[in-house]
FITIDREN-230961 format. One line per field, with one value per residue (C-alpha): residue number from 1; x, y, z; residue in three letters. Coordinates in steps of 0.001 Angstrom, whole numbers, plus 524288, in hexadecimal, padded with zeros to 5 digits. Each point is the difference from the previous one (the first is absolute). Layout:
% FITIDREN-230961
seq (NUM/...)
X (X/...)
Y (Y/...)
Z (Z/...)
type (ALA/...)
% end
This chain:
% FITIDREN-230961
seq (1/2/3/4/5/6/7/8/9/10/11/12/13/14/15/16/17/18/19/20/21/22/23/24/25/26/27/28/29/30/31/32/33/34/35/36/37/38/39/40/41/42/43/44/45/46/47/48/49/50/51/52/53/54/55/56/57/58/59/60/61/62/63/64/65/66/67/68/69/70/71/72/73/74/75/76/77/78/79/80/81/82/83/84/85/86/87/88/89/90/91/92/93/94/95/96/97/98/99/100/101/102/103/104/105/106/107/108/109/110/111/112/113/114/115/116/117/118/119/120/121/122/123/124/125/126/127/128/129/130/131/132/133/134/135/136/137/138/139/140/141/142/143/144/145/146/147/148/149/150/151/152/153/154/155/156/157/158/159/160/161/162/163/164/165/166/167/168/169/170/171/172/173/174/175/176/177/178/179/180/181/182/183/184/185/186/187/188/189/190/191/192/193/194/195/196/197/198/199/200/201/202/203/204/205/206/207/208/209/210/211/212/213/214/215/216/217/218/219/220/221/222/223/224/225/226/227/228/229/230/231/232/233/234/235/236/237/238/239/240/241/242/243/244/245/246/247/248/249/250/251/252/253/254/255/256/257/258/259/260/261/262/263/264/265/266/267/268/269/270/271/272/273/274/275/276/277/278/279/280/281/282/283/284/285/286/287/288/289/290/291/292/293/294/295/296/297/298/299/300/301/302/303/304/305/306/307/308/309/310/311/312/313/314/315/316/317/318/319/320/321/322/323/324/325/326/327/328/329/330/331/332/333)
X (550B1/80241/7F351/7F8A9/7F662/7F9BC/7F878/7FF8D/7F251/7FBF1/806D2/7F4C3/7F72B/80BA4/80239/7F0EC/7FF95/80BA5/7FAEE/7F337/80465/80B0C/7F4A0/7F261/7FDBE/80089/7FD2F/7F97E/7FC2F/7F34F/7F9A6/8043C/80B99/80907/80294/7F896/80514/7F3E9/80037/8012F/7F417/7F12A/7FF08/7F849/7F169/7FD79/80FF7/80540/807EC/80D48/806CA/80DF0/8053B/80B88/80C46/806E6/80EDA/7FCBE/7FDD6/7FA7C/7F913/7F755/7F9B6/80795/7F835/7F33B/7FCB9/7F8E9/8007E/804F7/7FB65/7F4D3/8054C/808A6/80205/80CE1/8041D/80DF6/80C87/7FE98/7F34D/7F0FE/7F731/7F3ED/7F254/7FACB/809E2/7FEC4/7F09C/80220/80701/7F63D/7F59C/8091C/80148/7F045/7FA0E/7F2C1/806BC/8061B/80FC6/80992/80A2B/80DE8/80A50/80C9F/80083/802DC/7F7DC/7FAC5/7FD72/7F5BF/7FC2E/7FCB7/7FA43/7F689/7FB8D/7FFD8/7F5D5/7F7ED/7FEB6/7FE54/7F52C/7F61C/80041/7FC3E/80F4B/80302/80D28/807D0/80F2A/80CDC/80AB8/80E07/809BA/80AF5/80C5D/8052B/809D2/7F61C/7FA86/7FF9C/7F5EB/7F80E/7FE6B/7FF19/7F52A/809B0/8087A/8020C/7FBB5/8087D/80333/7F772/7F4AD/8040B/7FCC6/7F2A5/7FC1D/80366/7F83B/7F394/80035/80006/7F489/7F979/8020A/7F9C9/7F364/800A2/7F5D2/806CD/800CD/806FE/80A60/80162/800D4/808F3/80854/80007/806A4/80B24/80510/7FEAA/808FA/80A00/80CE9/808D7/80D4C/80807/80F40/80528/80D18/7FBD8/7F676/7F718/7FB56/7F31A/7FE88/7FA37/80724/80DD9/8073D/80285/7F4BE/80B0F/80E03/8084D/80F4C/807C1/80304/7F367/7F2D4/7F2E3/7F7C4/7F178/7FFA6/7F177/7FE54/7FEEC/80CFE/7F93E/8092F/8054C/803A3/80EDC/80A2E/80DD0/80BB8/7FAA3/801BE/8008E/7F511/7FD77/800EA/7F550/7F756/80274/7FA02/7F4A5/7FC9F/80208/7F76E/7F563/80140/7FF89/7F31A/7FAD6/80499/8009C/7FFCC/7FFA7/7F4DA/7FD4A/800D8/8042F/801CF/80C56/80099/80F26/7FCFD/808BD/7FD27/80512/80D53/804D5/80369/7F829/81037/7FE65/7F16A/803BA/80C3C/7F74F/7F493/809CB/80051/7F237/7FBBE/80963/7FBC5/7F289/801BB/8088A/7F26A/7FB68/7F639/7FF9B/800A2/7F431/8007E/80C69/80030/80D14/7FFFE/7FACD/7F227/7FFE6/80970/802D8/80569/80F34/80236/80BB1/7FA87/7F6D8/7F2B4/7FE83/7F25C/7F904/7F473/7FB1E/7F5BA/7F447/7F95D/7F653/80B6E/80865/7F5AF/7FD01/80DF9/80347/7F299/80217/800F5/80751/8052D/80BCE/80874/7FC39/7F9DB/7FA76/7FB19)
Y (58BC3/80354/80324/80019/7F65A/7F266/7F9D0/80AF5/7FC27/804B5/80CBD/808F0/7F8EB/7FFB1/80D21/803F1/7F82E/807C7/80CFE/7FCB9/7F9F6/80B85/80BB3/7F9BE/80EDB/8032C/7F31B/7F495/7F468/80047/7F5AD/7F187/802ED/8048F/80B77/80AAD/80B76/80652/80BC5/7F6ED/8099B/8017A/807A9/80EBC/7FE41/80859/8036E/7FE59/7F2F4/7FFE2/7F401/7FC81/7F308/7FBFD/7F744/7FBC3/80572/80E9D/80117/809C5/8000B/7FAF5/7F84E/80A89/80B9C/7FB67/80797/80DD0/80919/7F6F1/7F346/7F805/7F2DB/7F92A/7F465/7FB59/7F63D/7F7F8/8064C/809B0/7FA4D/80539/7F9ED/7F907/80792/7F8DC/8051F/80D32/7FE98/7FA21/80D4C/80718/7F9C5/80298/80E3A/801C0/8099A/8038B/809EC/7F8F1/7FCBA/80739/7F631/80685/7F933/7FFE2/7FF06/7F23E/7F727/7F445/809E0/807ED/7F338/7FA17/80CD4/7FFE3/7F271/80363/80ACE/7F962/7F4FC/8097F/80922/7F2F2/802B2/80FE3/803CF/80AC5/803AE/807EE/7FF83/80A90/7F990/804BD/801D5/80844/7FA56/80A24/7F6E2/7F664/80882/80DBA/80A8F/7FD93/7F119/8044B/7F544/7F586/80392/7F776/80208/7FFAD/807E7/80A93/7F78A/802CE/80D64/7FBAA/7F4D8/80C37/80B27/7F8D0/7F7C5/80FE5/80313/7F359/802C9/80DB2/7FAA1/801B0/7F7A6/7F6E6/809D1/80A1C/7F4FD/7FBF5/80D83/8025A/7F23A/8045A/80DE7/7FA2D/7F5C1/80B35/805B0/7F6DA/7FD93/7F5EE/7FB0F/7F350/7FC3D/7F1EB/7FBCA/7F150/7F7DB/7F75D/7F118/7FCA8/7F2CD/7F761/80234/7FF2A/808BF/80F01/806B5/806D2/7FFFA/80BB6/8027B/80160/80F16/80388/807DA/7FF46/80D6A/7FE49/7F0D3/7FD04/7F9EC/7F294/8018A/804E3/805FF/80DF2/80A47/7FD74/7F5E3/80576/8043C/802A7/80DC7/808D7/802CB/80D52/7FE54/7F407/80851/80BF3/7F764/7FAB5/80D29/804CF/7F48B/804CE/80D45/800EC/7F768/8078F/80D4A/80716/80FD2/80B97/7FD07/7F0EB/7F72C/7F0AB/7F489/7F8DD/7F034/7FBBD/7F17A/7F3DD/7F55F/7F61D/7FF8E/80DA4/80515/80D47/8069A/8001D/80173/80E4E/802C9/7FF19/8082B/80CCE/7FF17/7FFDE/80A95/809B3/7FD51/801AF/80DD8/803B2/800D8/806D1/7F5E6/7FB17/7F2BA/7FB7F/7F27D/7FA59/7F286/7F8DA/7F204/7F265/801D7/7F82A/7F5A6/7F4F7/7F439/80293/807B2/80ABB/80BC1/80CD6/8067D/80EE9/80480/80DA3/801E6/80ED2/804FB/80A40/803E9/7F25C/7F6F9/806B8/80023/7EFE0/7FE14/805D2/7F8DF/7F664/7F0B6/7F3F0/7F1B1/7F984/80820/80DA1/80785/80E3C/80880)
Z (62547/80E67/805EE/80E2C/7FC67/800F1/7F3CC/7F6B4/7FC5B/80BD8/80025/80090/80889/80AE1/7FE91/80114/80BD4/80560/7FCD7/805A9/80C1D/800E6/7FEC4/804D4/801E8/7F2AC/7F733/80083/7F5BC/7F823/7F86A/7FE3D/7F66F/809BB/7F5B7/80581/809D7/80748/80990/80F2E/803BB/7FC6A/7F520/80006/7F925/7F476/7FD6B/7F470/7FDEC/7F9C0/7FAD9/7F9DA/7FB1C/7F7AE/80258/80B1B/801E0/8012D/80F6E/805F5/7F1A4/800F4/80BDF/80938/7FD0B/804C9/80ACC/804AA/7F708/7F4D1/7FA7C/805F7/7F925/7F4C4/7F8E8/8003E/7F51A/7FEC1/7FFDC/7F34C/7FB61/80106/80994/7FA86/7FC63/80BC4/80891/7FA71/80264/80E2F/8027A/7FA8D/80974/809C6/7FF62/7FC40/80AAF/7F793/7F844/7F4A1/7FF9E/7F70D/7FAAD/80035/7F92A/7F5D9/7F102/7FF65/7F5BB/80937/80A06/7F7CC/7FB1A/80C88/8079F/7F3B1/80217/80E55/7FD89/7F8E6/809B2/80AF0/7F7BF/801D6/80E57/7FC71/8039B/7F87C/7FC98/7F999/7FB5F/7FECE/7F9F3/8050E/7F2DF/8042E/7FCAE/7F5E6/7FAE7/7F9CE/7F7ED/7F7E8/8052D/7F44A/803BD/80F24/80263/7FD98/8092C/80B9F/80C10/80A7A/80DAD/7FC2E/804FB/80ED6/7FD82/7FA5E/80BFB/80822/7F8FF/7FDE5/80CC9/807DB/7F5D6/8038E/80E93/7FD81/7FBB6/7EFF9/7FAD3/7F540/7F515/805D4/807B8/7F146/7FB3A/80AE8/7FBDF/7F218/802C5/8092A/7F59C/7F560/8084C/8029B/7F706/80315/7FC81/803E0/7FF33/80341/803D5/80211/7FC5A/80B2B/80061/7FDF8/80A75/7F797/7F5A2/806D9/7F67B/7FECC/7F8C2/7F6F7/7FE54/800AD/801E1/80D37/7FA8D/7F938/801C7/7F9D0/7FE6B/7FFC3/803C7/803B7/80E69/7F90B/7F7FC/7F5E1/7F4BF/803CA/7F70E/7FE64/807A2/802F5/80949/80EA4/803F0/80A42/80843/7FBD4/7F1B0/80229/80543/7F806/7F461/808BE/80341/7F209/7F9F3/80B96/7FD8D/7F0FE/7FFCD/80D3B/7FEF6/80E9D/7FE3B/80BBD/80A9F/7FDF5/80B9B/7FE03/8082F/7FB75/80155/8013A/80021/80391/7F77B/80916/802C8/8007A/80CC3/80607/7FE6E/7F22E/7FD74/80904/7F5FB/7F767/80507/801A1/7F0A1/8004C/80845/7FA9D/7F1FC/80615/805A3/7F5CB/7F740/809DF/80650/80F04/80348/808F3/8079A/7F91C/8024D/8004E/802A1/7FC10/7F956/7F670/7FDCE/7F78E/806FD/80215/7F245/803C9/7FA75/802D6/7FA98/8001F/7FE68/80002/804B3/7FB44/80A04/7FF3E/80E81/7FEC0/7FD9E/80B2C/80A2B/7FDBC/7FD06/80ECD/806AC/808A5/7FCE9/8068A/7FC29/802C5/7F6CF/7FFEC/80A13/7FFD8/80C32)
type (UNK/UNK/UNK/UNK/UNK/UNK/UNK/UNK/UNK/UNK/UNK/UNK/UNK/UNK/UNK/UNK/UNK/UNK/UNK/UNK/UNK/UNK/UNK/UNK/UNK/UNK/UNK/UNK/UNK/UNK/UNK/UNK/UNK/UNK/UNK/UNK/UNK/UNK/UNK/UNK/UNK/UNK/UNK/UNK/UNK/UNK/UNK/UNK/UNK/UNK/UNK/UNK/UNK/UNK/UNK/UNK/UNK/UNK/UNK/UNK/UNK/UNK/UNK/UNK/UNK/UNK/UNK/UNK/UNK/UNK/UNK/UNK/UNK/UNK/UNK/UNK/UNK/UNK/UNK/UNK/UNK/UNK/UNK/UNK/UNK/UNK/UNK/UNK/UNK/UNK/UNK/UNK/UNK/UNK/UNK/UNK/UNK/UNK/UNK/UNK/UNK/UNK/UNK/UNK/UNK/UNK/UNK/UNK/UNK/UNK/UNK/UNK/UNK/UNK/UNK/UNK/UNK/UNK/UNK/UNK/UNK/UNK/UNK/UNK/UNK/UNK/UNK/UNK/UNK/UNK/UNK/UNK/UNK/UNK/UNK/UNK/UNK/UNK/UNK/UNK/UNK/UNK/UNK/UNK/UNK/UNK/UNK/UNK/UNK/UNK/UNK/UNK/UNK/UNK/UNK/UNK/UNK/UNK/UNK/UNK/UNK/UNK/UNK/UNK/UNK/UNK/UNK/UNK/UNK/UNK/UNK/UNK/UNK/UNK/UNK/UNK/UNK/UNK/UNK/UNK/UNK/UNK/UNK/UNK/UNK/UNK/UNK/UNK/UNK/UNK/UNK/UNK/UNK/UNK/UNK/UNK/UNK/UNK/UNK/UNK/UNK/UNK/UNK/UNK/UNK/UNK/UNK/UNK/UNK/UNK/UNK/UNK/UNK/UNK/UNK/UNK/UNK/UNK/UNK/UNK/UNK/UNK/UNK/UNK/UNK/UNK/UNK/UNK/UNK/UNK/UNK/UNK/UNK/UNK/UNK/UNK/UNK/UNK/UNK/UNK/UNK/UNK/UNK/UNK/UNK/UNK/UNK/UNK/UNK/UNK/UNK/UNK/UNK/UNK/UNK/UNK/UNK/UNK/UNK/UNK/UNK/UNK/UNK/UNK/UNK/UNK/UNK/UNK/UNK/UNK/UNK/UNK/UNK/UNK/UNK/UNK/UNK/UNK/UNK/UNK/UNK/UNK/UNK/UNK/UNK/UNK/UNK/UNK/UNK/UNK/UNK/UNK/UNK/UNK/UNK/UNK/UNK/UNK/UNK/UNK/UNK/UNK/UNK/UNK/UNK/UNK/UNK/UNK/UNK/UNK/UNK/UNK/UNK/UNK/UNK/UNK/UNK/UNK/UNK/UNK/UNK/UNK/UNK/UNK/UNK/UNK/UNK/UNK/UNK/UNK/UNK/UNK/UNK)
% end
């Protein structure tokens, strides 16, 4: 393992101290855990509070999308694992203006698990929450068993969506209503070339030949869909884009943001190869691409690989999609 580091048990605390001391205009620590990302300024009395939490390893999911316009806090557990309920509920105390908090988060097991606990911790202190669950990786499940689906970059789209509706002054129904509509519009897709090394654990999370390519591999190195040959740019994005596009169909007049994600280690040169495969298959269906986003969003350590993800938008979507927000990572004016 080759790695910038000094005890790996104390990977994620080091790094929150960096990114805090880094950006003291965006983040700051919150609670006694350590594990908590907070807005650095007051918050605004009677908004809507939206959290996040989930595993270490991801940057700038989650911790980096707190900010205007986005997230008010997270809890941020160990590389690939779920912080604790009482992190989750330290977050959720956190981002509590007086108008309840809407807890925004993937399709992972401890995650539910431990927002869950979180809200009923928090609901003794009259905090009332509510939850959209982000489960858009088509490759980890059929349509017809779409709520097992990971969730995965598609959640950038949601912070974004309900953080402008938040902003706007939607009491915590309609942000939630809001949240709800932006995940049920996001598909997702993933490819690795490499796998990544969790710290602690000092070994790569999978294994996978010099030559080869996994389609549909989950941000964890969760199994894909099939394991062979690499191939050219163009034909791995012709069977992102297909996999998208036959569970998402795009027809004349619809408007969609398009995610080309680095997961890591993939260089902005080929993430833009690949987005010219993208686009055209986008306007060949006769849609319009709105916002496209083509970058590092949502990573997973130093995998080699690349999400696609759709995001299909109506007039509300567009208009809080195009709001403005700001953190470290992402900036809109």
């Amino acid at each position: 393992m080759k790695k910038i580091l000094n005890n790996p048990v104390d990977y994620v605390d080091e790094m929150l101290a960096g990114l805090t001391a880094a950006h003291p205009g965006f983040y700051r620590l919150h609670g006694g855990s350590g594990r908590v990302v907070a807005r650095s300024g007051a918050g605004k009395p009677g908004k809507v509070g939206i959290v996040t939490g989930g595993g270490s390893g991801h940057l700038p999911v989650f911790t980096g999308y707190v900010g205007p316009g986005l997230l008010d806090a997270c809890a941020i557990g160990d590389v690939f694992s779920s912080p604790s309920a009482e992190q989750m509920a330290d977050a959720i105390r956190a981002a509590h203006q007086g108008a309840g908090v809407l807890r925004l988060y993937g399709n992972y097991g401890g995650d539910i698990m431990n927002f869950d606990m979180a809200g009923d911790l928090v609901g003794f202190e009259d905090i009332r929450c509510t939850s959209v669950i982000l489960a858009d990786d088509v490759a980890s499940a059929p349509p017809a068993e779409a709520a097992k689906r990971r969730g995965v970059a598609g959640m950038v789209y949601a912070f974004k969506i309900a953080g402008a509706a938040a902003e706007a002054g939607h009491d915590l129904d309609g942000v939630t209503r809001v949240a709800q509509k932006a995940a049920d519009a996001c598909r997702s897709v993933g490819v690795a070339l490499s796998p990544c090394t969790v710290p602690q654990a000092g070994k790569p999370t999978f294994q996978i030949g010099e030559n080869e390519m996994e389609m549909g591999m989950g941000i964890h190195g969760e199994p894909g869909v099939w394991r062979g040959q690499l191939r050219p740019a163009d034909a791995i994005a012709a069977e992102m884009m297909d996999r998208l596009l036959s569970d998402m169909p795009l027809t004349k007049g619809d408007r969609v943001s398009v995610m080309v994600n680095s997961l890591g280690a993939t260089p902005p040169e080929e993430l833009y190869i690949l987005y010219r495969v993208v686009k055209a298959r986008i306007e060949a269906a006769g849609a319009t691409v709105v916002m496209p986003l083509v970058g590092r969003y949502a990573t997973s350590m130093e995998m080699t690989g690349v999400s696609f993800t759709l995001c299909k938008l109506d007039a509300e979507l567009e208009g809080f999609l195009a709001a403005p927000c700001d953190c470290a990572f992402w900036s809109v004016k």
